[in-house]
BASE-884991 format. One line per 10 residues: for each residue y, z negated, x negated of C-alpha. Coordinates in pm, 1 decimal, padded with zeros to 6 digits. Layout:
Y/Z/X ~ ... $
This chain:
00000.0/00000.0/00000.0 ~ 00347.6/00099.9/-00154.4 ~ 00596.5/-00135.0/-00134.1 ~ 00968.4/-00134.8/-00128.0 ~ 01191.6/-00273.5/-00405.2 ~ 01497.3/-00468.6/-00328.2 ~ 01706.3/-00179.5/-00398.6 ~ 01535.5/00041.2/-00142.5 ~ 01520.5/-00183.3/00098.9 ~ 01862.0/-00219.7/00127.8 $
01982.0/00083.3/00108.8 ~ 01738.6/00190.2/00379.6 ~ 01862.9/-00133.5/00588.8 ~ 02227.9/00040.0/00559.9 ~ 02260.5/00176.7/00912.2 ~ 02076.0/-00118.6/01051.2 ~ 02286.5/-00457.8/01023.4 ~ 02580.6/-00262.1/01119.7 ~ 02446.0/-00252.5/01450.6 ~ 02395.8/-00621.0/01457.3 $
02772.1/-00712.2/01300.4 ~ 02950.1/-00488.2/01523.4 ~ 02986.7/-00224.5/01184.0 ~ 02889.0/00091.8/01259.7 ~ 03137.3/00250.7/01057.8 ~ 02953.2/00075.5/00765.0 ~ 02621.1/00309.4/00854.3 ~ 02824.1/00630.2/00848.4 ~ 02731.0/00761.9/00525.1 ~ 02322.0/00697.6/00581.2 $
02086.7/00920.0/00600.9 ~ 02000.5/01035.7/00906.6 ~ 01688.2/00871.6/01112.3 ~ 01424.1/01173.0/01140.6 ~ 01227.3/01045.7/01498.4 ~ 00895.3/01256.7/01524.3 ~ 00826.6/01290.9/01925.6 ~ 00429.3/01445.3/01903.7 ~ 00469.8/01550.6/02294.9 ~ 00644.2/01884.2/02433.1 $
00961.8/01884.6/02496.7 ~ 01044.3/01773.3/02851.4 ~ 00771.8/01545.7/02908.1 ~ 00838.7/01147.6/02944.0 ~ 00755.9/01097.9/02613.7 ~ 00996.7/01298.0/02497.2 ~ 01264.0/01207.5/02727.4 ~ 01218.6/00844.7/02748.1 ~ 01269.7/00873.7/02348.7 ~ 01567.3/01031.9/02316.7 $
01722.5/00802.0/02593.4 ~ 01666.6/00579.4/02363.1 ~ 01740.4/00783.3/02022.2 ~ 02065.9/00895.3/02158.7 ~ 02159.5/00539.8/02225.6 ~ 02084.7/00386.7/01909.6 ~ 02227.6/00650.7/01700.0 ~ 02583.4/00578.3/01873.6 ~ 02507.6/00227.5/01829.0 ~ 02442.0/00262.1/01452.8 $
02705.1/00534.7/01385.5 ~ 02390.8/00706.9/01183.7 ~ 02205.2/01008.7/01337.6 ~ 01921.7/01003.5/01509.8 ~ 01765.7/01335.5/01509.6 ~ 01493.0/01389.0/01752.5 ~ 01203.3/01589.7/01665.3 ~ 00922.8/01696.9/01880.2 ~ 00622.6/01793.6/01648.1 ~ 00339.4/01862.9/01938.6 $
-00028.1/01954.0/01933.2 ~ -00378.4/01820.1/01872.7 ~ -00370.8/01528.2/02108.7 ~ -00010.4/01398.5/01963.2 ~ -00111.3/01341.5/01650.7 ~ 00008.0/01633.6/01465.1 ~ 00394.5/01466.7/01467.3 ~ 00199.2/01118.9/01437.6 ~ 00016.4/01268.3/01066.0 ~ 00335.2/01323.8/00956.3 $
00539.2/00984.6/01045.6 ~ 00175.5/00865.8/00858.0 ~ 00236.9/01011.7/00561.1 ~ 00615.3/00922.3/00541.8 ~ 00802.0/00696.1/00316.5 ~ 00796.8/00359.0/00499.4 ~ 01189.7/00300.5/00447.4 ~ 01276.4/00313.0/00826.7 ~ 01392.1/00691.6/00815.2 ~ 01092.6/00818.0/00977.1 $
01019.4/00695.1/01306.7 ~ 00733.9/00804.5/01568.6 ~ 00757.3/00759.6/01930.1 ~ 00462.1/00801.4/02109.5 ~ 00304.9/00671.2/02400.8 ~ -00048.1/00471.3/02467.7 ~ -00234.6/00795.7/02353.7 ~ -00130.2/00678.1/01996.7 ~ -00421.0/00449.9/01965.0 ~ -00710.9/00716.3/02126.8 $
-00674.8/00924.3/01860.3 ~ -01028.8/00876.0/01685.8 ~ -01167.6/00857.6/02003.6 ~ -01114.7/01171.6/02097.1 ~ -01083.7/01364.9/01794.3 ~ -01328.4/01428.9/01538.6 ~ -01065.1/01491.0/01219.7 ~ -00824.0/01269.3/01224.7 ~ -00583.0/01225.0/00898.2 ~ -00488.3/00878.6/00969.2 $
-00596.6/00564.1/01124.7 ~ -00410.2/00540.3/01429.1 ~ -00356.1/00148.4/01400.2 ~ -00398.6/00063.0/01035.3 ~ -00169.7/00369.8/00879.1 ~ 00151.2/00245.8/01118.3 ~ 00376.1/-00052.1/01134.5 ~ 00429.0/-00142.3/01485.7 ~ 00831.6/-00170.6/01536.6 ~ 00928.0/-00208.8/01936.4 $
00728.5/-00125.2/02292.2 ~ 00982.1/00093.7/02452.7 ~ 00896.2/00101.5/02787.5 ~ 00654.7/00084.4/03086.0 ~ 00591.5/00301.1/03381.0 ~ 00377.2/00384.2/03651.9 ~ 00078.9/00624.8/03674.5 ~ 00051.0/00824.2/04008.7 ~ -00219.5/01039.3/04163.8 ~ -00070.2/01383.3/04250.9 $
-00143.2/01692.9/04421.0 ~ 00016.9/02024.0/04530.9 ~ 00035.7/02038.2/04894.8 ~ -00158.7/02392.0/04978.5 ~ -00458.6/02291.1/04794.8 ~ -00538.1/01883.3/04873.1 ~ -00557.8/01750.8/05178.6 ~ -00252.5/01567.4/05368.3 ~ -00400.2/01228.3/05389.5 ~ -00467.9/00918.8/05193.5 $
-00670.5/00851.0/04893.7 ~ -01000.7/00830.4/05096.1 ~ -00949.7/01184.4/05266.8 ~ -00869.9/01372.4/04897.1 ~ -01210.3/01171.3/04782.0 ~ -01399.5/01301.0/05090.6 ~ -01280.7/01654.3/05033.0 ~ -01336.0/01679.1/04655.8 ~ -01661.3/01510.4/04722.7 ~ -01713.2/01835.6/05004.0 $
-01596.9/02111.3/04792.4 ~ -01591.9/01948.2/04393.4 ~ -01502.6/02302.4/04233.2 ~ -01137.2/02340.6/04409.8 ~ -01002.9/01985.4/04284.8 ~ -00971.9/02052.3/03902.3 ~ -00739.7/01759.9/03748.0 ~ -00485.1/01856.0/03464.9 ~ -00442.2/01660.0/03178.1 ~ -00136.3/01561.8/02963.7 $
-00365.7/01533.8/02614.7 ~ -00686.6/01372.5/02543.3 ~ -00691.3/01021.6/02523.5 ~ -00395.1/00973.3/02751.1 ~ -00370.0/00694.9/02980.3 ~ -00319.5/00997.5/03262.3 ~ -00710.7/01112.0/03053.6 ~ -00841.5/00724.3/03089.3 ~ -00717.7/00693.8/03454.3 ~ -00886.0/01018.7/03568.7 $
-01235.2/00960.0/03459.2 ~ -01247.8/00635.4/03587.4 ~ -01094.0/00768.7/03885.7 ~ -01364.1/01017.9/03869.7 ~ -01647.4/00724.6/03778.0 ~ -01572.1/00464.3/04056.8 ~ -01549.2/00780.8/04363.0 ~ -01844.1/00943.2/04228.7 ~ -01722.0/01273.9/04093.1 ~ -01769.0/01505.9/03925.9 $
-01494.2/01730.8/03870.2 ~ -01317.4/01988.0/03585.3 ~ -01046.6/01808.0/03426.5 ~ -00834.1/02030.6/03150.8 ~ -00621.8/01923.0/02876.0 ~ -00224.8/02037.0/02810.6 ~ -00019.0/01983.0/02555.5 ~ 00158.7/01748.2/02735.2 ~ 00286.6/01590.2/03054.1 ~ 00533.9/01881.6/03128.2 $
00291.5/02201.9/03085.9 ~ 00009.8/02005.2/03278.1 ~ 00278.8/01894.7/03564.8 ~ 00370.1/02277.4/03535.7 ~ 00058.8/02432.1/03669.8 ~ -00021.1/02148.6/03909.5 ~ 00307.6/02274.9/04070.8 ~ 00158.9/02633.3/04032.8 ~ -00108.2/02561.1/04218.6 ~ -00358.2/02680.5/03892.5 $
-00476.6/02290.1/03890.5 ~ -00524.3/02091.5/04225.0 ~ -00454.8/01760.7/04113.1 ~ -00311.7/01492.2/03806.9 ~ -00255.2/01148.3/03707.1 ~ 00106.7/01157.6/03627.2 ~ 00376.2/00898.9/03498.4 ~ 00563.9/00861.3/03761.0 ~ 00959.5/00950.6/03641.7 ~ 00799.7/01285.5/03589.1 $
00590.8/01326.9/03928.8 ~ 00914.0/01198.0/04148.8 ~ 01152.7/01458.4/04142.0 ~ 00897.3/01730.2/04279.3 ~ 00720.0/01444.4/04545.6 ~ 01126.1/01428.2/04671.8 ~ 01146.1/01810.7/04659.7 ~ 00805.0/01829.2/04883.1 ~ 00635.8/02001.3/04579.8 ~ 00414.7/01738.3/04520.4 $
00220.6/01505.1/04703.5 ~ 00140.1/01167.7/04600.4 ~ -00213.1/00953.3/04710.8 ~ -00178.4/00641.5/04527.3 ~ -00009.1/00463.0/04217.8 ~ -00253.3/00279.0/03934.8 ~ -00050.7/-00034.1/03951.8 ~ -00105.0/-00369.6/04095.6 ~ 00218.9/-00361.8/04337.1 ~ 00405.9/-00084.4/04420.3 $
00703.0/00086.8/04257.1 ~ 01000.4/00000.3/04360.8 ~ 01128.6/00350.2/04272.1 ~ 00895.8/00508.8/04565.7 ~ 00781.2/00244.6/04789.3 ~ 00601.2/00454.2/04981.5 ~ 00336.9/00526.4/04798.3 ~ 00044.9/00281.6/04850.8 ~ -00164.4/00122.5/04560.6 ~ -00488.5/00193.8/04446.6 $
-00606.6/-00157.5/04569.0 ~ -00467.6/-00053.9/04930.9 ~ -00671.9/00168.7/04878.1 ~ -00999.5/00006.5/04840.0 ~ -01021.8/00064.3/04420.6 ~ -00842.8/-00280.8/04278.0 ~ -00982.4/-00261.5/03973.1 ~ -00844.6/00054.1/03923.0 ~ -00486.8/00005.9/03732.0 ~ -00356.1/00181.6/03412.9 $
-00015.3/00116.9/03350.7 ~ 00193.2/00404.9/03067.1 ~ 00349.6/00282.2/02788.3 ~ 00580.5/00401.4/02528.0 ~ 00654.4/00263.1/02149.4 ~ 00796.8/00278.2/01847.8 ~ 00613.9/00291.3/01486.2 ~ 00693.1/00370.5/01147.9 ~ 00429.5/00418.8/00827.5 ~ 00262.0/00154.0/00693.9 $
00411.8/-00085.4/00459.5 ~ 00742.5/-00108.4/00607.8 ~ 00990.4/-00412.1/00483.1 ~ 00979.5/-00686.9/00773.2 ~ 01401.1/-00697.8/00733.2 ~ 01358.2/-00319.7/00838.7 ~ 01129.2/-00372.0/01132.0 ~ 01330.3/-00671.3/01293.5 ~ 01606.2/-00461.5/01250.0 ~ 01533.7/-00199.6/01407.0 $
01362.9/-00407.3/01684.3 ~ 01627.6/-00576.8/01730.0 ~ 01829.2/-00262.8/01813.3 ~ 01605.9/-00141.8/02059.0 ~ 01585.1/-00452.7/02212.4 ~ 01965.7/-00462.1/02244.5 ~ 01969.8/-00093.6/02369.7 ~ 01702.7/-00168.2/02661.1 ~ 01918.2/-00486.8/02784.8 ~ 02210.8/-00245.9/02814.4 $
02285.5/-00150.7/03220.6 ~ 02326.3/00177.3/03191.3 ~ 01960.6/00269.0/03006.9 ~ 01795.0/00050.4/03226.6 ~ 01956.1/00261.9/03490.5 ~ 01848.5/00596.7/03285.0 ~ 01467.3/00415.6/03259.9 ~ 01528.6/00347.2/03612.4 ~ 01547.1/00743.7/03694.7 ~ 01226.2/00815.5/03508.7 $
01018.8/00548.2/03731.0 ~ 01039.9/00308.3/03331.6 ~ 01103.4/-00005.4/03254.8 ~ 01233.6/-00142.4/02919.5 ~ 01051.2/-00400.6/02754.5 ~ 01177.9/-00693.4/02553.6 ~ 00947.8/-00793.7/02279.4 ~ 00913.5/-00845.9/01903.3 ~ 00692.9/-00651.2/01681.9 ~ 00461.6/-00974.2/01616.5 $
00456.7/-00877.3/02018.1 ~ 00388.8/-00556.4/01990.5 ~ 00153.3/-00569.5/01726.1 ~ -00061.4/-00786.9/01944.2 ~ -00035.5/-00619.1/02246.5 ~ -00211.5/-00289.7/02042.1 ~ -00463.0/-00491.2/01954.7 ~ -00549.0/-00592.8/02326.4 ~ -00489.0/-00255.7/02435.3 ~ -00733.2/-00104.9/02158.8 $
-01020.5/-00280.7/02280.3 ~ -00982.0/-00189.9/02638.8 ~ -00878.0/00147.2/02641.9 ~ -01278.1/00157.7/02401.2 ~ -01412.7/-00013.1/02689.8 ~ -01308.8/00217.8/02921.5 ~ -01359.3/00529.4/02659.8 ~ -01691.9/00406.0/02678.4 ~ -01758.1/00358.0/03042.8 ~ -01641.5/00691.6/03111.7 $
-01851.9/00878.7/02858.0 ~ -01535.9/01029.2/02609.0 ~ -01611.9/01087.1/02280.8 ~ -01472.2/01295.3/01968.9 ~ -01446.2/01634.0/02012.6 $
């Protein structure tokens, strides 16, 4: 593990305690902040992390330059942050999918836990079973089950990326109803949302900021959320406990890492700063509009949550029979 002499450390910690004393004129001359989004444009990874990009980079008076390096599950942009100098100017955001990588992917270039340092959780947002209108029925969750279980072949379910909470949902979506139906992989949220609206796939497990502007429009329709209460953003929709699966809840979730070996004054720093720009009204507000919520927590936090959230996204890997590909 490389580590970072005094005199690096500080001069990559130049942007950051301006933000904390009020200085941001102080971070002017720094280097920018390279942030490596491994999603397509468009999609609520992407979005969610410039929200908060943008934000910090006005905070900080130092640019944040957003990057979106997609393909291969995410982890094309993620092998890259990996193999970055761990001085806080290379930053991944990436969502729950970060830590499926190995799970789902026979050649992976880095270990999707051990090779990062955990800096912030972003955000958190609901999951929601979709459909397009002309080709699932207009009922509840019950009637789409009875009618893929009738005709399996017309209800293929699109996929954001392998390994994605949307991918984990599914099959055990799939596992507890008893089907057995095609489910294909995008390169994202926002190509898989894309032909779901096309009408090329019948159904997906979407976060829900992306799924609500087209379930307003009438170009969606929406059977259930994967969350223990519903969202306050769409009321209407019912839960999957209402209806009748309550063990069935996957909730999205989007973070901040850098490469291993980062300087702990650089990681509280920067965690700090996120944590500062997700108590501000107006992102909350911005989250707000993408069906998000910001979460306040420190990296020991973080770093522990992963490790919880490792072992049961395996468990469920397991359960519902994905493996490398």
């Amino acid at each position: 593990m490389r580590t970072l002499h005094r005199r690096e450390a500080a001069a990559a910690l130049l942007a950051l305690p301006a933000l904390a004393l009020g200085r941001p004129a102080a971070a002017q001359n720094s280097r920018p902040v390279r942030v490596v989004v491994p999603a397509a444009p468009g999609g609520a990874i992407d979005v969610i992390g410039r929200i908060y990009a943008t934000r910090l980079s006005e905070k900080t008076g130092s640019p944040w330059v957003t990057e979106n390096r997609s393909g291969a599950n995410n982890t094309v942009g993620a092998a890259e942050v990996a193999r970055s100098a761990p001085d806080g100017k290379t930053l991944l955001i990436n969502a729950d999918i970060q830590l499926m990588a190995k799970r789902v992917m026979r050649a992976v270039p880095y270990d999707p836990i051990t090779d990062f340092t955990p800096v912030a959780r972003l955000a958190t947002a609901p999951l929601v079973l979709v459909g397009n209108p002309a080709g699932t029925p207009n009922g509840d969750l019950g009637a789409l089950v009875a009618a893929m279980k009738a005709a399996p072949d017309k209800f293929a379910f699109a996929n954001s990326a392998l390994g994605s909470m949307g991918h984990l949902s599914t099959e055990s979506f799939k596992r507890r109803a008893g089907l057995d139906t095609l489910v294909v992989s995008y390169r994202g949220t926002a190509p898989a949302l894309t032909d779901v609206l096309a009408g090329q796939t019948a159904l997906m497990v979407a976060p829900l900021g992306s799924a609500l502007p087209h379930l307003r429009a009438d170009r969606l329709r929406a059977f259930a959320v994967f969350s223990p209460n519903r969202s306050a953003q769409a009321p209407e929709i019912p839960t999957t406990a209402e209806a009748g699966m309550p063990d069935l809840q996957f909730t999205l979730w989007y973070g901040l890492w850098g490469p291993k070996g980062m300087p702990a004054e650089v990681v509280n720093a920067l965690n700090a700063a996120v944590r500062e720009v997700g108590a501000e009204p107006a992102i909350r507000a911005r989250l707000t509009e993408q069906g998000a919520d910001p979460v306040d927590e420190d990296a020991a936090g973080f770093a522990r949550f992963i490790g919880t959230e490792a072992e049961r996204n395996g468990r469920v890997a397991q359960e519902a029979g994905i493996e490398p590909e």
